[in-house]
C-alpha positions in Angstrom: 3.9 -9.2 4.0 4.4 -5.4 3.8 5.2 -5.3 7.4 8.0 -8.1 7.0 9.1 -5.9 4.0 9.7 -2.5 6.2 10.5 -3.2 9.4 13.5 -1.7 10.6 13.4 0.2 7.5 11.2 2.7 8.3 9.8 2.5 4.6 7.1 3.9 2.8 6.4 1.9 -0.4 5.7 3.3 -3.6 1.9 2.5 -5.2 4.5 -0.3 -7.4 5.6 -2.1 -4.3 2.0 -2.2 -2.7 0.9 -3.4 -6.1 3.3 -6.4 -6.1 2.5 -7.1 -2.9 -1.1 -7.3 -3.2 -0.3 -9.4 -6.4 1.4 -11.6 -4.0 -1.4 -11.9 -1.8 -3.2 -13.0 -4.5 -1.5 -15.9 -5.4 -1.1 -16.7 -2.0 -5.1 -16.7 -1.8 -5.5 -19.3 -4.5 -2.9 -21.4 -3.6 -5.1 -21.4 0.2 -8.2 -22.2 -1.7 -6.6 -25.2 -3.4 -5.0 -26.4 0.2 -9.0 -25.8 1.5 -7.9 -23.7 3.9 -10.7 -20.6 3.5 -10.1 -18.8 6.5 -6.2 -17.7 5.4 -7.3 -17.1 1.8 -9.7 -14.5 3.0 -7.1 -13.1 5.0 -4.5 -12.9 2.0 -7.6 -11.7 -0.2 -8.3 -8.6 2.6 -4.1 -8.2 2.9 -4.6 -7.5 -1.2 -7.5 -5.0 -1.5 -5.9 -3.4 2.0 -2.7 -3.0 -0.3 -4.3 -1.7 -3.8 -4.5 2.5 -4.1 -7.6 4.4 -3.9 -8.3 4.1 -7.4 -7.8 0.6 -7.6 -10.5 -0.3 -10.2 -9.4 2.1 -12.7 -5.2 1.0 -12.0 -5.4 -2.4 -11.3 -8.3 -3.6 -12.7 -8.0 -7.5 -13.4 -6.3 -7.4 -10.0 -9.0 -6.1 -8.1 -11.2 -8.3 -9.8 -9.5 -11.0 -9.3 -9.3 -10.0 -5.2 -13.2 -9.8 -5.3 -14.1 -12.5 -7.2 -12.0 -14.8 -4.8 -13.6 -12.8 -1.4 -17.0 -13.2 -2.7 -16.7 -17.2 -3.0 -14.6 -17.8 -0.4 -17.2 -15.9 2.3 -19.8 -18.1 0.5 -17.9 -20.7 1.7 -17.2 -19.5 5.3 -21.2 -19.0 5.4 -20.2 -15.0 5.5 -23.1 -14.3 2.9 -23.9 -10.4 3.8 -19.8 -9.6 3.1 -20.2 -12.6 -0.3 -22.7 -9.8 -0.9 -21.1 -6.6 -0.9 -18.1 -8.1 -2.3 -20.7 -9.3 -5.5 -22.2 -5.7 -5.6 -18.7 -4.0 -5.7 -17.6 -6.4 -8.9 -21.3 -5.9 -10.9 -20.9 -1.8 -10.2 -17.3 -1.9 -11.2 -17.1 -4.8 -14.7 -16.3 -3.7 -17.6 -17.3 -6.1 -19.6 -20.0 -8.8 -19.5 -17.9 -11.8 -18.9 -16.5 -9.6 -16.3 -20.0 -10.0 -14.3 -20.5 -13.5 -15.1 -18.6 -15.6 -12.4 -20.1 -12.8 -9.6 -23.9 -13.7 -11.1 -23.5 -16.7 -10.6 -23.1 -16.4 -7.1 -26.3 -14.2 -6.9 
């Protein structure tokens, strides 16, 4: 985690650092989903889009998509439906591409 990353140094970390460690997060998301265990992937998949710059669709866009696509099913797992919801709105307002919107519709 970030805060593992900079304590005691004070830090600030460069858009690059957050990035890798929301990419981190990521994979730490999936490998929660495979293990079952839903409630840690959310929190890795929140740690990630907490982590990703302001502009984070236009910078890091297969990363962010990849963070909401993951939320979105994983609270329609936890039974979370109205965040599964705004996650699915955020991906459809944001894809560029068809096959971009596909996995999110199919959660509608």
């Amino acid at each position: 985690q970030i805060n593992i990353f900079c304590k005691g140094r004070g830090c600030n970390p460069s858009d690059d650092e957050r990035t890798q460690f929301a990419q981190s997060n990521a994979k730490a998301a999936k490998l929660a989903i495979a293990a079952s265990s839903f409630t840690r992937a959310q929190y890795y998949i929140d740690t990630g889009l907490q982590l990703l710059e302001n502009q984070h669709w236009e910078s890091h866009y297969c990363l962010t998509l990849d963070l909401f696509e993951m939320s979105a099913s994983v609270n329609f797992i936890n039974g979370n439906i109205s965040k599964m919801s705004s996650c699915l709105d955020e991906i459809l307002s944001h894809c560029r591409a068809f096959d971009d919107s596909l996995k999110a519709s199919s959660l509608l």
